[in-house]
Structure formats: structure tokens, C-alpha cells
N, C-alpha and C positions, 0 to 999 in steps of 0.2 A: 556251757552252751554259748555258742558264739552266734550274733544276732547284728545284719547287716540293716543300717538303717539310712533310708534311701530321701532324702529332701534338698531342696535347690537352695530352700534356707540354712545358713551355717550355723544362726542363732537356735533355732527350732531344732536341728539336726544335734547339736550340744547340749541344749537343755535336756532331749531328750536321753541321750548318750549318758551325763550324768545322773540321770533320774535310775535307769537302767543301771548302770555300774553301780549306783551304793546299793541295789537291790540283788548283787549278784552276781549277775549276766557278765561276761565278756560282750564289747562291740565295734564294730568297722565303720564307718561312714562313707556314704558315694554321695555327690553333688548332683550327680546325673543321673536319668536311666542308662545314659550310654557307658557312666564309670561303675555304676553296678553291676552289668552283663561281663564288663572287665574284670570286675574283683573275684565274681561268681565264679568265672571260668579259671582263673588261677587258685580260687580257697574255696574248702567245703565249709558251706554255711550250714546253720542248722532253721535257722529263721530268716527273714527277709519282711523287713514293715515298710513300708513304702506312701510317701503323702500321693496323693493320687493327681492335683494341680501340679504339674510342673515343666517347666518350659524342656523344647526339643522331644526326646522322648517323657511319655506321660507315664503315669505310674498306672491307666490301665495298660496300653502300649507294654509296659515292663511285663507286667500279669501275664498276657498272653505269650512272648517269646519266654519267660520259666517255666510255662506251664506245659510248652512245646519242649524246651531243651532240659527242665530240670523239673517235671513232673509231681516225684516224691519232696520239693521242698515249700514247704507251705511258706504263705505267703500272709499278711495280715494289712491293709490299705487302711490310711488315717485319712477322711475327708472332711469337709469343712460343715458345718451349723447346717441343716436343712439341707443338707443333698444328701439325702437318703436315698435317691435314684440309682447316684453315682455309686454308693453301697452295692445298691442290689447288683447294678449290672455287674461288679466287681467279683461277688459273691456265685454269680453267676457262671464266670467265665472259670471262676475256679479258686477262688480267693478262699483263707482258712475262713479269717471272719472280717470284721471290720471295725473301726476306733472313728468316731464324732467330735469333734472339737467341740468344745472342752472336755476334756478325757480329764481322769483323775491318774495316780500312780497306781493305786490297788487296782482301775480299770485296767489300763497296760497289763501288768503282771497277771490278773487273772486271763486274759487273751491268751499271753506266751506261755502259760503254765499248762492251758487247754491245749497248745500247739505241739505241745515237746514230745520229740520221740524217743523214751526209753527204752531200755535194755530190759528186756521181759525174761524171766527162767522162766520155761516151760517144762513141769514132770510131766513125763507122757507114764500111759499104765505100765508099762516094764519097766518104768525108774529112771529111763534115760532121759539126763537135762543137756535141754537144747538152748542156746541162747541167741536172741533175736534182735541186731539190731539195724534201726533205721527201716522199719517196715514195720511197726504197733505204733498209731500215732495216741496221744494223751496216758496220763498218767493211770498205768492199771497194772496192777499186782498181782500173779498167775502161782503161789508156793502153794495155796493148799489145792486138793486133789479138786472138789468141785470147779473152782476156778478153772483148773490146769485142764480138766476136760471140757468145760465150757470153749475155752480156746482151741483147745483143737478141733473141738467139732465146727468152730467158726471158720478156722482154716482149710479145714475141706471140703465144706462148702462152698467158700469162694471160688472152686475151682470150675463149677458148675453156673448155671444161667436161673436157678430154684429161688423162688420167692421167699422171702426169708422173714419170719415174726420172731421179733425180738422181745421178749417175754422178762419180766422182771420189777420189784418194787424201783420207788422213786431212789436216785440216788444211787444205783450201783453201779452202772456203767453201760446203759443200752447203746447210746451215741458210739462210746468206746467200741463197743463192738462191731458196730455197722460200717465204724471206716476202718476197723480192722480185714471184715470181709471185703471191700472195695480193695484195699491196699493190696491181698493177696491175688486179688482177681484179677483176671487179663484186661478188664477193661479201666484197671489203674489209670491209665495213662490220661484218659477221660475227667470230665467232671464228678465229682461226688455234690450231692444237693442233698442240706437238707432242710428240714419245716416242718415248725408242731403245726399241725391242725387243728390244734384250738387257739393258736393268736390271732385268728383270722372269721370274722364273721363270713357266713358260707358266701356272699355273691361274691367278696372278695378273696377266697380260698379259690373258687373257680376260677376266674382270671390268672391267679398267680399260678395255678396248677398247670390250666390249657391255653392260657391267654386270650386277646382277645383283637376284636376287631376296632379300626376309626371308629368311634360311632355309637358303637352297640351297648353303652349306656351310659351315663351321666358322668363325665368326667373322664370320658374313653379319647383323649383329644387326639389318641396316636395306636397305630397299632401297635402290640405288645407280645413279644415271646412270650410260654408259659413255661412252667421249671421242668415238665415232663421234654417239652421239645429242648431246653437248654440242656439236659441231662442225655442227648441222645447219646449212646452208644456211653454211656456210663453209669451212673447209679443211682437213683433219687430214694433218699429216706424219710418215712412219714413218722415221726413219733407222734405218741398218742393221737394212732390212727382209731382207736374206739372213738371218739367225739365226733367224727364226721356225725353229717345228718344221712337221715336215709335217701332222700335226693342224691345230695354229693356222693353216694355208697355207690347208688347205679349206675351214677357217670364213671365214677372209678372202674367198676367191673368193666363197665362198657368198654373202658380203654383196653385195662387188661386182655380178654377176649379178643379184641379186633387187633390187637397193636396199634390203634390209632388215635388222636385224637383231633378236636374239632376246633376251633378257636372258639370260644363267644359270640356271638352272632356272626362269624361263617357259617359259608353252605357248605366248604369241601375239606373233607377228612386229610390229617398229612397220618403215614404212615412211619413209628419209631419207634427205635431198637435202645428202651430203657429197663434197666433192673431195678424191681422194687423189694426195696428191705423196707420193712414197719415192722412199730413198735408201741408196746401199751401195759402199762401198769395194772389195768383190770383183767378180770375174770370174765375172760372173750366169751367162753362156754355161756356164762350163765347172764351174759349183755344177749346171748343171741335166746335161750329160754324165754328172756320178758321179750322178746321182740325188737330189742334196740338197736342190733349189728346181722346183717343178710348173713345168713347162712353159705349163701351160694359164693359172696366176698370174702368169707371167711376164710372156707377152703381154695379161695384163689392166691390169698395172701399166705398160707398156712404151708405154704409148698415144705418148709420145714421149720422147724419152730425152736429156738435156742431159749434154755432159759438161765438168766442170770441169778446167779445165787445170792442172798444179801450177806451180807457180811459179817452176820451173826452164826452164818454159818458156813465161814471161812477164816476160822480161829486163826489159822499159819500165816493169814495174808494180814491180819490185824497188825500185830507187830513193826510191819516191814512197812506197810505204809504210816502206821504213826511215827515210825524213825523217818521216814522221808520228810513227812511235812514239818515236824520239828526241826528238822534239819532246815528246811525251805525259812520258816519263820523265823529261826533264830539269825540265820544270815541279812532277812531282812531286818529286824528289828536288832540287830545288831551284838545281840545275847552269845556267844559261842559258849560251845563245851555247857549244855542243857541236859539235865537228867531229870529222874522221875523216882519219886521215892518210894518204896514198898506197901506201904500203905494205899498211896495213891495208886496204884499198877493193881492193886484187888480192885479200886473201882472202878478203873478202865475196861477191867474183861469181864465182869458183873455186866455190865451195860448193853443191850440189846440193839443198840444203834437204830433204831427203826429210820433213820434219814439217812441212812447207810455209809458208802466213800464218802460222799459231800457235807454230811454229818460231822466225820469225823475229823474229815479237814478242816470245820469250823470251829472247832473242838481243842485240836492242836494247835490253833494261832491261839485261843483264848488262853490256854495253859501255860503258850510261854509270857504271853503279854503278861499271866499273872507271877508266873515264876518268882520265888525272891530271889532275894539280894547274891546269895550264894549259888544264881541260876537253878535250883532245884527247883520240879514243881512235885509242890505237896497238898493235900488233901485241901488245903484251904484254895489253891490256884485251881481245884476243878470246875464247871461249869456246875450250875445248880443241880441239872438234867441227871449229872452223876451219883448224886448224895441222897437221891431217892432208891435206887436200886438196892436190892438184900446183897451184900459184899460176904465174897467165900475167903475166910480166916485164912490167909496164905501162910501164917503161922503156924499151921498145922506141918506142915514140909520148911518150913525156915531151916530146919538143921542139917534136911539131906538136901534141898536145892539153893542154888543160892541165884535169887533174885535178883536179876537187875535186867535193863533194857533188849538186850539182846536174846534172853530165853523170856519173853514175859508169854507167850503162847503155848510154849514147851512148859513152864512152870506148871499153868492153871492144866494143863492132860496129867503133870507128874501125881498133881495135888488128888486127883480123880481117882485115879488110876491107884493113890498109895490109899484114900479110904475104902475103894472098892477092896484091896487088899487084904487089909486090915479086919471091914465086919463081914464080907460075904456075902449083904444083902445092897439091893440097891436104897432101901428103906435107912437102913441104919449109914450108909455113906452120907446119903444127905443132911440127914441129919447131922453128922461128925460136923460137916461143908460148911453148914447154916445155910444150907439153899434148901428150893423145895423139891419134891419128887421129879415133877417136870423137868423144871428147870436141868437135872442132872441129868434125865434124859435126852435133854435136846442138846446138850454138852456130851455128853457119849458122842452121839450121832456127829456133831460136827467137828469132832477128833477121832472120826470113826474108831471110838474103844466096844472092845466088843468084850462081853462076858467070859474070859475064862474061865476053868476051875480056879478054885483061892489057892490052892496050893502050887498050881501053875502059876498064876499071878505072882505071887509072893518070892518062886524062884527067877523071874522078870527083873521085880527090882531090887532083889539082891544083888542083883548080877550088875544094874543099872547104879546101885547106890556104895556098892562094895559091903553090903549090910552080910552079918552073920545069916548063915541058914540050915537049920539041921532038918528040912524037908517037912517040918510040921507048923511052928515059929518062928518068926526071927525075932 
């Protein structure tokens, strides 16, 4: 990842440079906004961090001409102690996010980590893998089947103008998706905004949403955009749009409906052309039962409704992102050539992740920080959270599969797949497992294993393991 860092200081510009380099990153430095638009146009960047102070061209000044000539490259603006204005209007005009003096190293690195645009496999349902890059922004893993359809159905939808509810626990990637739809949509080129609805007490959610007038209340000392009018003709996303209050509910629909909105104490409606994606952890159905979410909002926002799968049940995708983030940690803490040992790898897929992706990434720093000496992590380097879950003996298939980091997804289906085999019932697999009924069945389901005859079965992994098979035993 090559990551252009934009300040008029050369001390600042260097500190920052090597803070970045031993974390990883490739980087370039510009003095100016006018040597960045230069560098830009002769090298493809992947990121651009920019201090927002700086003589000639400004680092919003830079914001806006990228945002005009280089659209898809996200941008990330450092400002100084207390101008959280200077933030907003940045974030505003189109900025990823924004960095406050004093920043930390893990602050930086979690910004750029949220920024990055990988290479996504996508299986579509006939099998064909598509590979995507420089148009999926943050880091999200699309190998097993729910994912794989999740994304596509977010792809074409972007094609379309359809309200979009983005449905899913905490943790698995709602954000991800919603600039994934932007990204494919024609109004890319536009701002993407987004805003939970719950970091904002409601007079204050009003103003930021429709803005406001000189005046119109206590501390209004200037009139103020609101992020619906900044979003025009692009995208605004509302996570954890269930908290709105019922007030705030009917001004929302109000907009939706009219296309318009009003400022805060304005008399006169502006008329605009913004896309609403939202997004909510709860049980919409049954917030609107007790009376807490309008019915009439619901289906306005509801135009179609994506839902995110957790992660427990996206066995294929498990894997692929714990080799990523160990990979990420071990570069920065400086560990290479990190492994995981067999023991440990039953108690990685035991685990139900209820904190989902962001779980697990906090998961994988812990495991290499505990790593020993020989960089293995073992039972002892896991987090606590792991060593409470019932772990399926992956000694049961030690002989026919052999374990290690690259099939640890593929392992825990073989293991399944060879007790179902074996007793024929699903009672008696679990048992073999050491897991419980349930549990085996919510492992079916998310390696979609489907019951066949045993004797079908059996000639499966013969075939799979090179096992003798005379059609009745092996």
C-alpha cells in the first residue's frame, strides 16, 4: 500500500513517514498541496493523509480538486487540537475520515486499515470467481456462499436509486457495505456521508442532518449546512437508524416523501437529490410492535433490505481473515513467519464470535502479542473469551486431514462431514465431536452439509481421503 503524506512541515511529514514505514506501509511525501496534485498525477496512490493548515494550497483546497479529479482515492485530513469544524467541513466535502492532534500510532493505523481497498473474490451462484479491485473500500472477506451473495445482491442494487436497510449484528461489516453500494453506484463520484444517530442528542442530530439557520438557537452564531444538503446528488448513511426518536422519525420521512428539506428555523424548503442507505442491529419488526420505529419509515427506508451474516456463520471467510490480521500484526509488531498450533485452531472455530469481524481482529493482535518465543500461538496465547467454549477434538481426523493454517475451515466441515459418516445419526456425530446437538446443527448449516445416505457419504470421503471402500465400510 502506498500512502502519499501531504504537510508543509518536513519534521511532521518524517516523523510521520517513519511511524508508517515500521508499521508496514510504503510512503511518498509532498511539501505542498501543489507537489501532491503533481505526484498524484504521475503515481497511483492508494491513500492520501493530508494536514489541513498549510500555506498556498490548503489541505481542504487539496480535498476538493481529488475529490473532483481522483474521486475513488480516499483521503484521511490531520487537524489540529479543537478544530473539529475544520473535521467536519473536510468529512463533508468528502474526506474518508479525520486524525486530531495528538494522534497515537494505533490511531493512524486503524484509519488506514478502515481506508484500504482490497481485492475481494467474489463466488457468484454458478461458481464463477470474479476478482474486484480498487472499487470494495475496507477490509471485507466475500469466500463463503452467504457473504458472496450478500455482495452481490449489494452490487445490484447500487445500480438503482432503492432505499437500502442494512440489517445485521454488531461487528460484521454494515459500514463496509454501504460504501460498497455507493462505490458501484453512478453517483460515486459524489459525496458518501455517514452518521450514527445515536452520538448525537436529537436538537443536535437535527441540525447536523438539515442544518440550520443564524439564530435559530443557542449557539447557532452562523448559518450551517446540513449532511442531507452536503450529500446532495450522493449518498448519506444513517447507522443505527432504530434510535432516532419518534420526532426525528417524522421529520426524516417528511424529507424522504417531499425530497426536501427545511433548515432549522427556515421558512423555505430546498429541494435534493440524496440516497439513503441505513442501517441497524435491531429487530426493526418488532421496535415497530412496541411502537418505537413508524411503520410508515420503516417501509420507506425498507425499499430493500441486505442482510449481513455474522461470522459464525461464514466458516470459509473465518480463515482468510484471521491469516490477514495476523499477517497485519505480525508486521507490525514485528514477529514474521507466525503460526497457530492444532490445539489452538479447535479453539478458534469452537468460538461463536458474537463481536463478529471486529472481534476477531481484536483477537488476532492479542494472539500474536501472546505468541512465544518460537512465534507459535498456543492455547496458552488465546484470549480468555476462547477457553470457555466446548472445543471439537480435531483429533478425531488428525490422520486423514492434516491441520494447519490454511485448511483450518476446510478441517472443521472434514471433521463433520467424517462423524456424520461414520454413526449415521446426527445424535451420535455429536457426540463423537464433543459438541452439542445444536451446535452441530448450526455447523451443518453454515458449511451448508446436507444429509446424505451413509453410504453415499462414506463413498465422498473415500474418494476425498484415498480411504479403502468396499460400498458398506471403510
Amino acid at each position: 500500500m502506498l500512502i502519499l503524506l501531504v504537510d508543509d512541515q518536513r519534521s511532521l511529514r518524517r516523523s510521520l513517514a517513519l511511524m508508517l514505514q515500521n508499521a508496514g506501509f510504503q510512503t511518498d511525501e509532498a511539501s505542498s498541496g501543489a507537489q501532491a496534485i503533481s505526484k498524484i498525477q504521475k503515481e497511483s496512490f492508494d491513500l492520501v493523509i493530508t494536514d489541513i493548515k498549510m500555506d498556498g494550497i490548503s489541505g481542504i483546497e487539496l480535498l476538493k480538486i481529488l475529490k473532483r479529479s481522483n474521486p475513488d482515492l480516499p483521503v484521511i485530513v490531520i487537524t489540529a487540537y479543537g478544530s473539529i469544524e475544520s473535521a467536519v467541513d473536510a468529512m463533508r466535502i468528502g474526506a474518508f475520515d479525520y486524525l486530531s492532534k495528538p494522534f497515537t500510532e494505533s490511531d493512524i493505523i486503524e484509519k488506514i486499515q478502515a481506508s484500504q481497498l482490497l481485492r475481494v473474490a467474489v463466488s457468484n451462484i454458478g461458481g464463477e470467481t470474479r476478482t474486484r479491485e480498487n472499487l470494495v473500500p475496507g477490509r471485507l472477506v466475500a469466500g463463503s456462499p452467504a457473504m458472496a451473495a450478500t455482495l452481490i445482491k449489494a452490487e445490484r442494487v447500487a445500480q438503482t436509486d432503492i432505499s437500502v436497510l442494512i440489517t445485521g449484528e454488531t461487528g460484521t461489516g454494515k459500514t463496509r457495505i454501504a460504501r460498497i453500494i455507493h462505490e458501484y453506484s453512478r453517483r460515486r463520484a459524489h459525496p458518501f456521508i455517514s452518521i450514527n444517530c445515536a452520538s448525537l442528542p436529537e436538537q443536535l442530530l437535527e441540525s447536523e442532518l438539515f442544518g440550520h439557520i443564524r439564530g435559530s438557537f443557542t449557539g447557532a452564531v452562523e448559518s450551517r449546512t446540513g449532511l442531507f444538503e452536503d450529500a446532495d446528488n450522493g449518498t448519506i448513511f444513517l447507522d443505527e437508524v432504530d434510535t432516532l426518536s419518534l420526532s426525528m422519525q417524522a421529520k426524516l420521512l417528511s424529507v424522504l416523501q417531499d425530497k426536501q428539506i427545511r433548515r432549522v428555523g427556515a421558512n423555505k424548503p430546498k429541494s435534493i437529490d440524496t440516497r439513503l442507505i441505513s442501517a441497524s442491529n435491531q429487530n426493526m419488526v418488532a421496535l415497530m410492535e412496541k411502537g418505537l420505529f413508524r411503520s410508515d419509515l420503516y417501509f420507506r427506508i425498507n425499499g430493500l433490505k441486505i442482510n449481513v451474516p455474522p461470522l459464525r456463520d461464514r466458516g470459509m471467510d473465518l480463515q482468510i481473515l484471521l491469516d490477514a490480521f495476523i499477517k497485519i500484526f505480525s508486521k507490525r509488531y514485528g514477529r514474521p513467519n507466525i503460526s497457530i498450533s492444532q490445539q489452538a485452531i479447535a479453539y478458534v472455530l469452537a468460538y461463536p464470535y458474537p463481536g463478529n469481524v471486529r472481534q476477531l481482529e481484536h483477537f488476532a493482535e492479542q494472539m500474536v502479542a501472546f505468541a512465544n518465543e518460537e512465534g507459535v500461538i498456543d492455547v496458552d496465547a488465546l484470549p480468555e473469551e476462547f477457553l470457555d467454549e466446548p472445543v471439537m477434538p480435531l483429533a478425531i481426523v488428525s490422520r486423514e486431514v492434516e491441520v494447519n493454517r490454511g485448511s483450518l475451515a476446510g478441517s472443521e466441515r472434514l471433521a463433520i462431514e467424517a462423524a456424520i459418516a461414520r454413526t449415521g445419526r446426527i445424535e451420535d456425530a455429536a457426540k463423537e465431536l464433543g459438541i452439542g446437538r445444536t451446535t452441530l446443527w448450526r455447523k451443518m448449516r453454515q458449511y451448508y452439509i446436507v444429509r446424505t445416505p451413509v453410504t453415499v457419504r462414506k463413498r465422498i470421503l473415500a474418494q476425498e481421503f484415498g480411504w479403502q471402500h468396499d460400498g458398506n465400510e471403510l
